[in-house]
Structure formats: structure tokens, C-alpha cells
PDB file of N, CA, C, O and CB in Angstrom:
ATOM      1  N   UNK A   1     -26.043   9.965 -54.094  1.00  0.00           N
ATOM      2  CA  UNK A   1     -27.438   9.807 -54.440  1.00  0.00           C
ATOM      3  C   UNK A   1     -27.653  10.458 -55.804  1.00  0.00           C
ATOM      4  O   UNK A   1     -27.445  11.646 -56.054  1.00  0.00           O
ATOM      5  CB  UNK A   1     -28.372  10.432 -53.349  1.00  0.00           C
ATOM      6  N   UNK A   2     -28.013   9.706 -56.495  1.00  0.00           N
ATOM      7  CA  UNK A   2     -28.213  10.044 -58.516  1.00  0.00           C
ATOM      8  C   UNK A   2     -29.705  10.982 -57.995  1.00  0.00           C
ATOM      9  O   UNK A   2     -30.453  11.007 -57.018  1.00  0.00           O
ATOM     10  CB  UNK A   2     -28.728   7.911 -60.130  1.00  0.00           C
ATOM     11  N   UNK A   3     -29.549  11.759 -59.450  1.00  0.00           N
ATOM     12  CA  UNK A   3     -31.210  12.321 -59.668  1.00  0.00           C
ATOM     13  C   UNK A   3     -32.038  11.064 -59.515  1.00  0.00           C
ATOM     14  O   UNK A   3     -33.020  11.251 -58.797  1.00  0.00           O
ATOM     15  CB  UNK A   3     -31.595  13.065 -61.362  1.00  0.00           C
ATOM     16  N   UNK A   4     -31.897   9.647 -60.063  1.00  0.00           N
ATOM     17  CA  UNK A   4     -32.848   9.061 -60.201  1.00  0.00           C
ATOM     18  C   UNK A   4     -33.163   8.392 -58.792  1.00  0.00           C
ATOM     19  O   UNK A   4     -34.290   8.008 -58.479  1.00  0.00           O
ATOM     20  CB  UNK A   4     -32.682   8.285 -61.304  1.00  0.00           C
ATOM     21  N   UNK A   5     -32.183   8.307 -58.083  1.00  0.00           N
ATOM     22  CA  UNK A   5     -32.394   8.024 -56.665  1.00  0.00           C
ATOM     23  C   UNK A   5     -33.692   8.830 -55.898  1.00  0.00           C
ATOM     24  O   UNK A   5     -34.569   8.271 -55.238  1.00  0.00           O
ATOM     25  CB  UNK A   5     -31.020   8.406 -55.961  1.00  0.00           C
ATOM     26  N   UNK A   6     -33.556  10.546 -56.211  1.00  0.00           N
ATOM     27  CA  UNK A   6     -34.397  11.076 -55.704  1.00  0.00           C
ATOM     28  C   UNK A   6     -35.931  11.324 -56.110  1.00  0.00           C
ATOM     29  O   UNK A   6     -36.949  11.760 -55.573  1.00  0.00           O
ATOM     30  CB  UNK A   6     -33.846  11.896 -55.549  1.00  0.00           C
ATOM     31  N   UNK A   7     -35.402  10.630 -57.778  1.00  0.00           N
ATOM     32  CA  UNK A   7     -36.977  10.744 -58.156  1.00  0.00           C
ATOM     33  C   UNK A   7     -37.786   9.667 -57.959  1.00  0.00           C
ATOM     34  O   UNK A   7     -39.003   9.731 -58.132  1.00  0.00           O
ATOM     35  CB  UNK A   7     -37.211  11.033 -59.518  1.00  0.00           C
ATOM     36  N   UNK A   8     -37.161   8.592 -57.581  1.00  0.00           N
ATOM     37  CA  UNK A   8     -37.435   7.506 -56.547  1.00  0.00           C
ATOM     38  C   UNK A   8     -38.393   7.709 -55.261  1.00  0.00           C
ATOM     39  O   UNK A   8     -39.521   7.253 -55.074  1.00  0.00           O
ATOM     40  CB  UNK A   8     -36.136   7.152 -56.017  1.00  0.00           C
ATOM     41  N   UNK A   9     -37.813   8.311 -54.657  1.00  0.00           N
ATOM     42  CA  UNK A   9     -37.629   8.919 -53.464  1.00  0.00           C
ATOM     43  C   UNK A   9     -39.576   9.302 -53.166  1.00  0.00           C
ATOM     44  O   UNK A   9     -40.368   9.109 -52.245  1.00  0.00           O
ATOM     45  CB  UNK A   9     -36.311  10.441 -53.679  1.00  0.00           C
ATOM     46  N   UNK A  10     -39.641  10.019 -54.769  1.00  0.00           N
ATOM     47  CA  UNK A  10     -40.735  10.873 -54.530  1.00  0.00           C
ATOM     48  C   UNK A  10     -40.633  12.459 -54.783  1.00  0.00           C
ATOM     49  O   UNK A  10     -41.490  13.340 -54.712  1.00  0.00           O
ATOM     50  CB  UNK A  10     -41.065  10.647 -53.195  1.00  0.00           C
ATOM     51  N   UNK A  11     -39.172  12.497 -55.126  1.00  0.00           N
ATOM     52  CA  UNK A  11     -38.659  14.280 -55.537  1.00  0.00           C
ATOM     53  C   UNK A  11     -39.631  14.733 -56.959  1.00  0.00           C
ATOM     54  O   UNK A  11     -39.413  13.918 -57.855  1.00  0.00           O
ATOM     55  CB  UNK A  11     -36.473  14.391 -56.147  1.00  0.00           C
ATOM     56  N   UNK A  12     -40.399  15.562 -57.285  1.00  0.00           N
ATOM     57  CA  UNK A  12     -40.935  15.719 -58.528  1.00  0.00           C
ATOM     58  C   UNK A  12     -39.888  16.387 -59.556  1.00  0.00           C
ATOM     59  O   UNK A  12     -39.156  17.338 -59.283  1.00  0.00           O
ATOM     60  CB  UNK A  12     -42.194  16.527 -58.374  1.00  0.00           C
ATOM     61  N   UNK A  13     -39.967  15.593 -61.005  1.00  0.00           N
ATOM     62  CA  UNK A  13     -39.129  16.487 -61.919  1.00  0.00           C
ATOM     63  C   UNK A  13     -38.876  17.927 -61.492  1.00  0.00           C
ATOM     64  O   UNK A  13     -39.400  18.574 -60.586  1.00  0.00           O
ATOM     65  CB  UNK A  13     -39.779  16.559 -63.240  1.00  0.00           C
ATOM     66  N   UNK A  14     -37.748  18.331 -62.553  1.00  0.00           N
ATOM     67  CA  UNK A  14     -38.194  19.651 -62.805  1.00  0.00           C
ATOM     68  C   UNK A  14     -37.134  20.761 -61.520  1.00  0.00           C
ATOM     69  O   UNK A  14     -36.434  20.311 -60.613  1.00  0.00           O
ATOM     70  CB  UNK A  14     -40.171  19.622 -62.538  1.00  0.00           C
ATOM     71  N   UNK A  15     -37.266  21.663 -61.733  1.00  0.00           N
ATOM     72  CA  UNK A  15     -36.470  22.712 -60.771  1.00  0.00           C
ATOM     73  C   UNK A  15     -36.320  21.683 -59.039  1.00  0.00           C
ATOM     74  O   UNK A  15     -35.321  21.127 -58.584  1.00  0.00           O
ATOM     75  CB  UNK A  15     -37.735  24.585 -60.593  1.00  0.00           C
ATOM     76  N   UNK A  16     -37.505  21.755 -58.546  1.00  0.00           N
ATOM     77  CA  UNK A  16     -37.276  20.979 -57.404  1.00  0.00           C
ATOM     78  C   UNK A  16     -36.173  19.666 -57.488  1.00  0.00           C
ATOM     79  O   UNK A  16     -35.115  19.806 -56.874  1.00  0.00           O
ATOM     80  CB  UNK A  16     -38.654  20.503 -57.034  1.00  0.00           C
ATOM     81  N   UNK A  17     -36.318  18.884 -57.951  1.00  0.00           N
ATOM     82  CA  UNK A  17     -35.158  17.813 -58.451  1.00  0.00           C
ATOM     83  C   UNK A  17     -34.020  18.283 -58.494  1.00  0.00           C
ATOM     84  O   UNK A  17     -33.128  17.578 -58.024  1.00  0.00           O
ATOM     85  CB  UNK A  17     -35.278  17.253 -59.740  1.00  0.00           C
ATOM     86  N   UNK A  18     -33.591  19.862 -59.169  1.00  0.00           N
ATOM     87  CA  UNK A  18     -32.363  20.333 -59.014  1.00  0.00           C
ATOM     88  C   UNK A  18     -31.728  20.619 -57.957  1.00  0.00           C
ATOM     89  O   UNK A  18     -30.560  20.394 -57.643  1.00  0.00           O
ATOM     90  CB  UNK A  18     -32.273  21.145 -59.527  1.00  0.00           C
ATOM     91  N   UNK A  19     -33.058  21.433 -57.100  1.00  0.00           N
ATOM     92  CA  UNK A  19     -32.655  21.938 -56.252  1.00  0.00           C
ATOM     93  C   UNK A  19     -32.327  21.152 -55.215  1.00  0.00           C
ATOM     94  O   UNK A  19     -31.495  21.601 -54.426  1.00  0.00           O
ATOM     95  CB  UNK A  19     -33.298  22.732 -56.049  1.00  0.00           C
ATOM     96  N   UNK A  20     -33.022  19.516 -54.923  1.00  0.00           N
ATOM     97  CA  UNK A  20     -32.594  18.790 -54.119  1.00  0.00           C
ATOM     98  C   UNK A  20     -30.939  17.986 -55.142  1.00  0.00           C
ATOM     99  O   UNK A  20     -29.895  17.787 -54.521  1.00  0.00           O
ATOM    100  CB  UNK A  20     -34.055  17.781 -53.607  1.00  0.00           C
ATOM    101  N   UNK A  21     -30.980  17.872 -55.663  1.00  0.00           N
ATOM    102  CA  UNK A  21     -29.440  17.449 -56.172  1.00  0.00           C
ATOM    103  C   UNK A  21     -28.744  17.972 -55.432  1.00  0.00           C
ATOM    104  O   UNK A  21     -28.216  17.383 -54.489  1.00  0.00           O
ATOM    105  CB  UNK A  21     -28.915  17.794 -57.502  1.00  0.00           C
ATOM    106  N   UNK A  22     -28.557  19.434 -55.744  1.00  0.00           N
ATOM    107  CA  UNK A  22     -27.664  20.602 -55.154  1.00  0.00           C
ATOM    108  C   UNK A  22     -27.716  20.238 -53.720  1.00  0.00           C
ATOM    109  O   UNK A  22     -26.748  19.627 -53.269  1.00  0.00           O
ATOM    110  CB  UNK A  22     -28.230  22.226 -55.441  1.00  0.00           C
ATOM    111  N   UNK A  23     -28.441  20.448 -53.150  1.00  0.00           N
ATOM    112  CA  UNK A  23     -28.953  20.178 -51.605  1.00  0.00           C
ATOM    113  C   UNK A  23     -28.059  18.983 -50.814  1.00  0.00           C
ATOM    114  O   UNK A  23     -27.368  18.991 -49.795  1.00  0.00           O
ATOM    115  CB  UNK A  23     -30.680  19.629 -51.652  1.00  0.00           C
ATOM    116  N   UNK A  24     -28.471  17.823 -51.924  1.00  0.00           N
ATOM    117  CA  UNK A  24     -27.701  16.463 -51.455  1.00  0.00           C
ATOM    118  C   UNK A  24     -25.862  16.215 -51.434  1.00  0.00           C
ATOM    119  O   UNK A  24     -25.151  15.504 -50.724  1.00  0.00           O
ATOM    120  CB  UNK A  24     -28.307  15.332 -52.547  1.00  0.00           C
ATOM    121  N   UNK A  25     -25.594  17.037 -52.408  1.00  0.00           N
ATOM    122  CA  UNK A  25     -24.386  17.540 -52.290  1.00  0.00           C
ATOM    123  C   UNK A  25     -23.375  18.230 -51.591  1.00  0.00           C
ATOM    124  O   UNK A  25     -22.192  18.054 -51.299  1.00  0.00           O
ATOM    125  CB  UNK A  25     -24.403  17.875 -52.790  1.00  0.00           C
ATOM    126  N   UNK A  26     -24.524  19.339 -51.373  1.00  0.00           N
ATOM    127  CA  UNK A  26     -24.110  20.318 -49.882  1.00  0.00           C
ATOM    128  C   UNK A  26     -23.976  19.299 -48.756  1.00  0.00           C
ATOM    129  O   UNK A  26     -23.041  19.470 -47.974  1.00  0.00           O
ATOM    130  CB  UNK A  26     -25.474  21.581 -49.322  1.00  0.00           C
ATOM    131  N   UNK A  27     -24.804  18.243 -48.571  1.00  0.00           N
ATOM    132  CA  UNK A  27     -25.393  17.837 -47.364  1.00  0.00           C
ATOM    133  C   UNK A  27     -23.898  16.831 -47.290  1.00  0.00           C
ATOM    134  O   UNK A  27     -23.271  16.644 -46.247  1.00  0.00           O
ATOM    135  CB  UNK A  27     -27.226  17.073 -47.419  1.00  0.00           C
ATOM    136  N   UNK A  28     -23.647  16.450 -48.192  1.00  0.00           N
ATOM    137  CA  UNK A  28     -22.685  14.913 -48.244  1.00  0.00           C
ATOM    138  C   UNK A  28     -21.002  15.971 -48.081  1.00  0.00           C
ATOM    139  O   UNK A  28     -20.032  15.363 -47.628  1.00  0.00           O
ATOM    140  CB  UNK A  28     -22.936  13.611 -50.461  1.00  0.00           C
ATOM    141  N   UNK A  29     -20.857  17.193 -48.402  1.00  0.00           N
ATOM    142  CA  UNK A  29     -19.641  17.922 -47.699  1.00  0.00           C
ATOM    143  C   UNK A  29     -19.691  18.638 -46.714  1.00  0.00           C
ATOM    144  O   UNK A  29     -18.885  19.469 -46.295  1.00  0.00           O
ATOM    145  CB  UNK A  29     -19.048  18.666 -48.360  1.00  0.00           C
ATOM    146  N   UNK A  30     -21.289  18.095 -46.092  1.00  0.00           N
ATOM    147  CA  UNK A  30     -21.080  18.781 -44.497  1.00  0.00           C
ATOM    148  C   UNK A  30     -20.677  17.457 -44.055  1.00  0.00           C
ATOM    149  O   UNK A  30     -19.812  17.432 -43.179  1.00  0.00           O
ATOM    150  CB  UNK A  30     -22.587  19.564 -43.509  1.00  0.00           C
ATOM    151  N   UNK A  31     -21.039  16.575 -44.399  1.00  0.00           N
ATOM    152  CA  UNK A  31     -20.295  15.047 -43.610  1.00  0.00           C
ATOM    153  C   UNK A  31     -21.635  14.353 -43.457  1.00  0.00           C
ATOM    154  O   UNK A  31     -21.378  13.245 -42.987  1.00  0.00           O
ATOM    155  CB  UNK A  31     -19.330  15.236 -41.751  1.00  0.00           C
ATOM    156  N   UNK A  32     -23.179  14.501 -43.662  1.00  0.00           N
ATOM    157  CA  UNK A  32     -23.803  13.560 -43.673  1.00  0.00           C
ATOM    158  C   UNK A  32     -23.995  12.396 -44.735  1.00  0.00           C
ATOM    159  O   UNK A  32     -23.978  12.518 -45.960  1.00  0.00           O
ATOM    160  CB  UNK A  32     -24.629  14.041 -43.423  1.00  0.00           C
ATOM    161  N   UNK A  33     -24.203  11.101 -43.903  1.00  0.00           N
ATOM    162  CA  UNK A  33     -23.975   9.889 -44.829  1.00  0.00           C
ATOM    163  C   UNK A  33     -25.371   9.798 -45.642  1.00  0.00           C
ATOM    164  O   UNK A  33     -26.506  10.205 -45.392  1.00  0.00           O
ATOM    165  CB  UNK A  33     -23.616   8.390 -43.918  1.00  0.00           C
ATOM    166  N   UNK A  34     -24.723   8.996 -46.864  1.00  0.00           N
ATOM    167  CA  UNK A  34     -26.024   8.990 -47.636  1.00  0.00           C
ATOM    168  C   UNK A  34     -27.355   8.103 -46.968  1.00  0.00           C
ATOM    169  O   UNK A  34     -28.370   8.236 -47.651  1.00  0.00           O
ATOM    170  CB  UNK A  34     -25.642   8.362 -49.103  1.00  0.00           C
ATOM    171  N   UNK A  35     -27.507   7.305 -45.865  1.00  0.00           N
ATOM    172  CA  UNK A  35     -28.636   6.794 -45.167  1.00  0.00           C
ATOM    173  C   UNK A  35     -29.427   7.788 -44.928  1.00  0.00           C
ATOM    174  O   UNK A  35     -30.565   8.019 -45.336  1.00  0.00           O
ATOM    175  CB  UNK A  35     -28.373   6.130 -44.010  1.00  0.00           C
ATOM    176  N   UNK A  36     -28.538   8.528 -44.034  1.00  0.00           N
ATOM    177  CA  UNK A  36     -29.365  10.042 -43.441  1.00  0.00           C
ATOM    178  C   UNK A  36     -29.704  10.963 -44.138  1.00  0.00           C
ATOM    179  O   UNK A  36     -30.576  11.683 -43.654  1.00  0.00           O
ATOM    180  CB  UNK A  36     -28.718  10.857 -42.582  1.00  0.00           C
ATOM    181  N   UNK A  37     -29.312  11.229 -45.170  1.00  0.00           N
ATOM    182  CA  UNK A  37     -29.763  12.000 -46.425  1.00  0.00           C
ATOM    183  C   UNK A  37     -31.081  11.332 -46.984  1.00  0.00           C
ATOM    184  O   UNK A  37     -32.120  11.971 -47.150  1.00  0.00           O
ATOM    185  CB  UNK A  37     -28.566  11.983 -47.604  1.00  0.00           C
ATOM    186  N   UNK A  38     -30.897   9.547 -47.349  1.00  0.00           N
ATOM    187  CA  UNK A  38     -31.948   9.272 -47.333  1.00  0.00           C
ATOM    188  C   UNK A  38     -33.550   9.339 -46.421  1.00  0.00           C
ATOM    189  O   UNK A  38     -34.683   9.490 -46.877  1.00  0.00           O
ATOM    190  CB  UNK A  38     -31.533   8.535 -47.519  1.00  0.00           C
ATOM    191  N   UNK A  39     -33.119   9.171 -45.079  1.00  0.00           N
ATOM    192  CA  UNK A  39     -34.127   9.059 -44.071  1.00  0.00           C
ATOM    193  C   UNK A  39     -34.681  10.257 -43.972  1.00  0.00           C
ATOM    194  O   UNK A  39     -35.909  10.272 -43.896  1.00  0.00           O
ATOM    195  CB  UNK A  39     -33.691   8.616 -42.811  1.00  0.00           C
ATOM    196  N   UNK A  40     -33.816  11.792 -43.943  1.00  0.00           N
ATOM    197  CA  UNK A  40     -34.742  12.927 -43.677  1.00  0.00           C
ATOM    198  C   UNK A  40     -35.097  12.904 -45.103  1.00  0.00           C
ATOM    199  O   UNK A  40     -36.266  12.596 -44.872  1.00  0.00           O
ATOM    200  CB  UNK A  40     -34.137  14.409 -43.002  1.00  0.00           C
ATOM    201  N   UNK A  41     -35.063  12.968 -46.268  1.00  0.00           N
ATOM    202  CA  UNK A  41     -35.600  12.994 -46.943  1.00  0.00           C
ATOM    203  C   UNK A  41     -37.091  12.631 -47.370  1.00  0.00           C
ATOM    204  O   UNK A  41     -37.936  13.398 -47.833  1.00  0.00           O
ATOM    205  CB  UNK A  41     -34.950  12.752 -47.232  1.00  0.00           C
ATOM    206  N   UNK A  42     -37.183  11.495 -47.144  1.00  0.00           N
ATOM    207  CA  UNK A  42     -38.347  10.809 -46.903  1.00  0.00           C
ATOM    208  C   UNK A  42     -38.982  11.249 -45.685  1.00  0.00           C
ATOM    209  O   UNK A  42     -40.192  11.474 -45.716  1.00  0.00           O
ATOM    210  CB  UNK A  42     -38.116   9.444 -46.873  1.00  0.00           C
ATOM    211  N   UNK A  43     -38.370  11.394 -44.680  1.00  0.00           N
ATOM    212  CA  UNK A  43     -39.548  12.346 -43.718  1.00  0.00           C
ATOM    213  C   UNK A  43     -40.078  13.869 -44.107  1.00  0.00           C
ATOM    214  O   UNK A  43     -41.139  14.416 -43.804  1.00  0.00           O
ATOM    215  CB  UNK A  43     -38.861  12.628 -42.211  1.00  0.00           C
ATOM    216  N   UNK A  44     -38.753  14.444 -45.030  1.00  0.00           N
ATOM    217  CA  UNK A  44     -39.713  15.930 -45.640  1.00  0.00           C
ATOM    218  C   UNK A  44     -40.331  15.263 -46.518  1.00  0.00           C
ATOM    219  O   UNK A  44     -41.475  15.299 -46.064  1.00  0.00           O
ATOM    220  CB  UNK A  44     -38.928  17.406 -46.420  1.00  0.00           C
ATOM    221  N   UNK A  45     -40.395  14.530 -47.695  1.00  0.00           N
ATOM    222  CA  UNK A  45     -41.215  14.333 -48.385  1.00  0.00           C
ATOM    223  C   UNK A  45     -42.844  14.050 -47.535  1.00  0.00           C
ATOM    224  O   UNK A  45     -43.819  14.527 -48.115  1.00  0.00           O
ATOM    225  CB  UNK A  45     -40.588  13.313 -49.185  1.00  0.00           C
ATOM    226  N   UNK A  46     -43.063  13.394 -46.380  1.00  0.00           N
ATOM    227  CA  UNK A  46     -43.774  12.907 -45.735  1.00  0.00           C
ATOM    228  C   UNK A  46     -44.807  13.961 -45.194  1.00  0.00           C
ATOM    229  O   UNK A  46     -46.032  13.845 -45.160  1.00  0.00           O
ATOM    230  CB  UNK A  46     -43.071  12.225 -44.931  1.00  0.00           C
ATOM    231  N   UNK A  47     -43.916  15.170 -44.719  1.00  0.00           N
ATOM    232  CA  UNK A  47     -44.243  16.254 -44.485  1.00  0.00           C
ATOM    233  C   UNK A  47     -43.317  17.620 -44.062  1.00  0.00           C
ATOM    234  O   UNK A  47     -42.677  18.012 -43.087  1.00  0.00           O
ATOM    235  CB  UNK A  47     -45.010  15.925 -43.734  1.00  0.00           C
ATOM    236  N   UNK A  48     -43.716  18.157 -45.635  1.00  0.00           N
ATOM    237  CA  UNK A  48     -42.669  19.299 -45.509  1.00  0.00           C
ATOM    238  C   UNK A  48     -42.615  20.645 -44.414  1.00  0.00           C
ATOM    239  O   UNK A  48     -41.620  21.359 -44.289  1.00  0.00           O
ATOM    240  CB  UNK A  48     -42.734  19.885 -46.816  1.00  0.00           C
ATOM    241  N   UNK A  49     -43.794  20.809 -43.719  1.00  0.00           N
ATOM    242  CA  UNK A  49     -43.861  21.412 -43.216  1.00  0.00           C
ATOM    243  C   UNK A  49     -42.822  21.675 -41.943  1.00  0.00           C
ATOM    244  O   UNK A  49     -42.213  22.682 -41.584  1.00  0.00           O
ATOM    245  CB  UNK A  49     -44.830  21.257 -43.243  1.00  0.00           C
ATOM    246  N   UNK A  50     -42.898  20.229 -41.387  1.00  0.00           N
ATOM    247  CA  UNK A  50     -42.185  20.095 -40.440  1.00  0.00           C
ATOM    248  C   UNK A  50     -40.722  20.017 -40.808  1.00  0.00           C
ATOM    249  O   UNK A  50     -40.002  19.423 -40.006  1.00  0.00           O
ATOM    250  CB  UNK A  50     -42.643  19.099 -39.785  1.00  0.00           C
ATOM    251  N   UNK A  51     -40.195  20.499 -41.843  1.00  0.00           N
ATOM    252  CA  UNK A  51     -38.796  20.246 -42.023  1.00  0.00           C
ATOM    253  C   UNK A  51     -37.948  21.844 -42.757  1.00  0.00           C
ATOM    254  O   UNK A  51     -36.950  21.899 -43.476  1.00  0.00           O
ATOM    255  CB  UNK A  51     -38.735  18.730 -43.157  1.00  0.00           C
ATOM    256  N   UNK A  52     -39.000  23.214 -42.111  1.00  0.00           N
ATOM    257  CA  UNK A  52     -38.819  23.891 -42.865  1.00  0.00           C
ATOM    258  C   UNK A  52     -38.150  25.040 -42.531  1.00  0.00           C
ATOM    259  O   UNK A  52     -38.256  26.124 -43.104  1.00  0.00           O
ATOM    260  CB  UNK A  52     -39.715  23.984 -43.331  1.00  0.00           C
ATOM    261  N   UNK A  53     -37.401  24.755 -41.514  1.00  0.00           N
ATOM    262  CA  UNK A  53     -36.137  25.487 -40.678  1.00  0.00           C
ATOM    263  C   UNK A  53     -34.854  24.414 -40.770  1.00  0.00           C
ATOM    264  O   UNK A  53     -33.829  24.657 -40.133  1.00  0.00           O
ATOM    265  CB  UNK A  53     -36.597  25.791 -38.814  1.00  0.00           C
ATOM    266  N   UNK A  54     -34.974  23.158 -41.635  1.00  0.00           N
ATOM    267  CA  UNK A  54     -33.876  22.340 -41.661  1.00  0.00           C
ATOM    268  C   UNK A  54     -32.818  22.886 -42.290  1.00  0.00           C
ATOM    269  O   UNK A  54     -32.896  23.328 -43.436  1.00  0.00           O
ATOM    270  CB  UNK A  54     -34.134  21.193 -42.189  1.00  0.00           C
ATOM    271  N   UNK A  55     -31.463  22.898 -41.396  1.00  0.00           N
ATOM    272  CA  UNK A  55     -30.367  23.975 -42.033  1.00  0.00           C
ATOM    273  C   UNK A  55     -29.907  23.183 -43.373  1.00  0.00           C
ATOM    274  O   UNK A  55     -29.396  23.831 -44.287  1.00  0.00           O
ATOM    275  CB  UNK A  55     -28.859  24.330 -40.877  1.00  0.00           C
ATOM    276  N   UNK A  56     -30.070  21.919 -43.477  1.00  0.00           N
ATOM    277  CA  UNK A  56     -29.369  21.491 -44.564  1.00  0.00           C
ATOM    278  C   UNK A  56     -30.827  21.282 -46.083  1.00  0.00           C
ATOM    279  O   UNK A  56     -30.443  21.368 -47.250  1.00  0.00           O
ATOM    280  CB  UNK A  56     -28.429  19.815 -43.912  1.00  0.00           C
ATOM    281  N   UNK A  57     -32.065  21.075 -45.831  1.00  0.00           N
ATOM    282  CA  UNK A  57     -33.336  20.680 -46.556  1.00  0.00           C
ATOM    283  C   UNK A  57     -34.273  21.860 -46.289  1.00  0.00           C
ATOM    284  O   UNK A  57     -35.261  21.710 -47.008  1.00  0.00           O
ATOM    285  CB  UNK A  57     -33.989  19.226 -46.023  1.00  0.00           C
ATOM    286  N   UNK A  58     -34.369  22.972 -45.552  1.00  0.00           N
ATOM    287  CA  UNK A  58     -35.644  23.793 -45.395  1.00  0.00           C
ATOM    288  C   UNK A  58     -35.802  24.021 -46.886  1.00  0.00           C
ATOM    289  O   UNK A  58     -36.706  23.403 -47.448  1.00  0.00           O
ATOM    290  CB  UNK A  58     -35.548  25.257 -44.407  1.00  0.00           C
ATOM    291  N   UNK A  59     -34.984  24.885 -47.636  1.00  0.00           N
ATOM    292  CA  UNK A  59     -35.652  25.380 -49.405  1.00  0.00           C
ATOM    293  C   UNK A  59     -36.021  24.379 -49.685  1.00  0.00           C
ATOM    294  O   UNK A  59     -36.824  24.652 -50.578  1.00  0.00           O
ATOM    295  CB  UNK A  59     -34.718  25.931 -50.754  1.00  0.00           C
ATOM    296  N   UNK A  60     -36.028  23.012 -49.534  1.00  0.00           N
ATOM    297  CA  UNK A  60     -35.939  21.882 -50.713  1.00  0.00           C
ATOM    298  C   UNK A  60     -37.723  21.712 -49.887  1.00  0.00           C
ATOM    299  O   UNK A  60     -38.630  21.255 -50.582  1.00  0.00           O
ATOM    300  CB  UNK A  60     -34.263  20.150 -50.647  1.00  0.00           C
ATOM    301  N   UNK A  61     -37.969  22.081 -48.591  1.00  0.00           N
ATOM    302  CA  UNK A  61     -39.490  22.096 -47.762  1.00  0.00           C
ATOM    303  C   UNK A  61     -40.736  22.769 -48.294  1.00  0.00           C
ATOM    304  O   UNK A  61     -41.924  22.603 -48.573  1.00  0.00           O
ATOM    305  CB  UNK A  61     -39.349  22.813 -46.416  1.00  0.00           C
ATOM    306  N   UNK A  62     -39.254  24.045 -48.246  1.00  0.00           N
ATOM    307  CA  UNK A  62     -40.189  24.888 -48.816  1.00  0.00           C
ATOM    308  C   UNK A  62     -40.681  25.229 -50.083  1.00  0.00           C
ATOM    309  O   UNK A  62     -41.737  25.852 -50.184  1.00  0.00           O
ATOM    310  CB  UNK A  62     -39.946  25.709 -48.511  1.00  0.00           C
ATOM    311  N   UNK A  63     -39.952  24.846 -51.171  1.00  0.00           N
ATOM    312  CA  UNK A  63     -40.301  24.533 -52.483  1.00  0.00           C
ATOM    313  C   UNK A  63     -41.006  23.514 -52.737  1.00  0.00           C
ATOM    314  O   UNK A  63     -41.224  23.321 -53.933  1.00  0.00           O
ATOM    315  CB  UNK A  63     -39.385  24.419 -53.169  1.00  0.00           C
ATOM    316  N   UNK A  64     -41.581  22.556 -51.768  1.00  0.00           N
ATOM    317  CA  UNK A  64     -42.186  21.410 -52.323  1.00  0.00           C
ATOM    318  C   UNK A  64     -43.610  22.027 -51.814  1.00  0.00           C
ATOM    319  O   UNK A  64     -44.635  21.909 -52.486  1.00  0.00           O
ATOM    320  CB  UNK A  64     -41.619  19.785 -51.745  1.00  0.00           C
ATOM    321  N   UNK A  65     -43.557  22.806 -50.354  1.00  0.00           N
ATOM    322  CA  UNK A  65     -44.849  22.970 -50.137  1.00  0.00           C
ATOM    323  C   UNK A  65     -45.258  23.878 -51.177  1.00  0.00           C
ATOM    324  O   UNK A  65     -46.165  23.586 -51.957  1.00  0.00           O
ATOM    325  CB  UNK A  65     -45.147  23.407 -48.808  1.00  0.00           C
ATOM    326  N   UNK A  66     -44.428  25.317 -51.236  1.00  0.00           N
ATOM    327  CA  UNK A  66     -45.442  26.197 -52.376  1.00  0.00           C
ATOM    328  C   UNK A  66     -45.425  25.608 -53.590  1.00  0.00           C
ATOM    329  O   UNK A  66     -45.792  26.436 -54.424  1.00  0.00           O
ATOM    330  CB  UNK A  66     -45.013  27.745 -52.707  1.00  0.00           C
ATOM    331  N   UNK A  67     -45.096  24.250 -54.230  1.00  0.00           N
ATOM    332  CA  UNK A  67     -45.960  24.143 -55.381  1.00  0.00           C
ATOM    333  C   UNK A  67     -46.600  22.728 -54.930  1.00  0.00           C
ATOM    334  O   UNK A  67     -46.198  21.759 -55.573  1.00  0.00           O
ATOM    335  CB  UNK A  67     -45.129  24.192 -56.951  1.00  0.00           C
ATOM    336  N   UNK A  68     -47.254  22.560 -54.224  1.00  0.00           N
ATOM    337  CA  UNK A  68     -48.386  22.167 -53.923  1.00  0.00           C
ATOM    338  C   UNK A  68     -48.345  20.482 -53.810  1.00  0.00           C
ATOM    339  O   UNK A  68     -49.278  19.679 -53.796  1.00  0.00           O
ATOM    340  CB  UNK A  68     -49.321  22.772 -54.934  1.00  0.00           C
ATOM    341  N   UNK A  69     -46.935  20.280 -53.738  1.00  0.00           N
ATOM    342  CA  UNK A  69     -46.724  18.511 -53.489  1.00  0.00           C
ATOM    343  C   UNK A  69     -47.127  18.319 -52.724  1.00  0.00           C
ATOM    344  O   UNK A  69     -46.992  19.015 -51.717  1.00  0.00           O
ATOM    345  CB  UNK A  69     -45.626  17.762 -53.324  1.00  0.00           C
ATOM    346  N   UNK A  70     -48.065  16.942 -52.801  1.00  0.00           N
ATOM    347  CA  UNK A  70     -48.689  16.496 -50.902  1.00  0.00           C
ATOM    348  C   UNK A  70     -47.779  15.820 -50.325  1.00  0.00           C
ATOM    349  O   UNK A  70     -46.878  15.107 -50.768  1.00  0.00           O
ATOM    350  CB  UNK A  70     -50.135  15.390 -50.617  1.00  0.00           C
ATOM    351  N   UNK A  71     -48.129  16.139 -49.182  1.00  0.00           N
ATOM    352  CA  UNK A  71     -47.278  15.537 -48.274  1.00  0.00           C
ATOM    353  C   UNK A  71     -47.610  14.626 -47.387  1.00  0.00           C
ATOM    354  O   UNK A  71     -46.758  14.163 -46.628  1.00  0.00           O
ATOM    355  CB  UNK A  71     -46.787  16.303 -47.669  1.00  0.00           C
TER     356      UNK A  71
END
């Protein structure tokens, strides 16, 4: 998944964008496929709240909620 994939997605420029890069990376050498990377993604984007103990996406939750992305 490219940066531009995620800014697709709905990821906002900027630090957050990095930090989900990094994230998506981690996620793809724990063994998840890029669908499922896609799908929770779009459900934290949807609402981060609920995704904010996710062992592989919680920072990427929780950085979207404290700067104030809606969800």
C-alpha cells in the first residue's frame, strides 16, 4: 500500500500519513494481507475511537482522534 493509496483512503498529509506508512508495514510483516489492511483501515478512519486498543492501528486511532479528524 503506497502513501498515495492511503491518502486515498482518507489518511491526512503530514506526520499522520507517516505514521500510518510505518504502521502498514509493520502490519504486512505480521502477515496481514493488504485487503485487511485495507478494510480496518477504513473502519478506523470511520471511527477512530473504536479502534484504539488495535495492536496493529491504535497510535494511527489515536493520532487521528487528537488532531481532530472526523470520523
Amino acid at each position: 500500500m503506497t502513501r498515495r493509496d492511503l491518502i486515498d483512503l482518507g489518511i491526512p498529509p503530514g506526520e499522520v500519513l507517516g505514521l500510518a506508512s510505518f504502521l502498514v508495514r509493520n502490519a504486512r510483516e505480521r502477515g496481514l494481507e493488504p485487503e485487511e489492511i485495507r478494510t480496518r483501515l477504513q473502519s478506523l478512519l470511520k471511527s477512530p475511537e473504536d479502534h484504539l486498543e488495535d495492536a496493529c492501528f491504535g497510535s494511527l486511532a489515536k493520532a487521528l482522534r487528537a488532531g481532530g479528524h472526523p470520523g
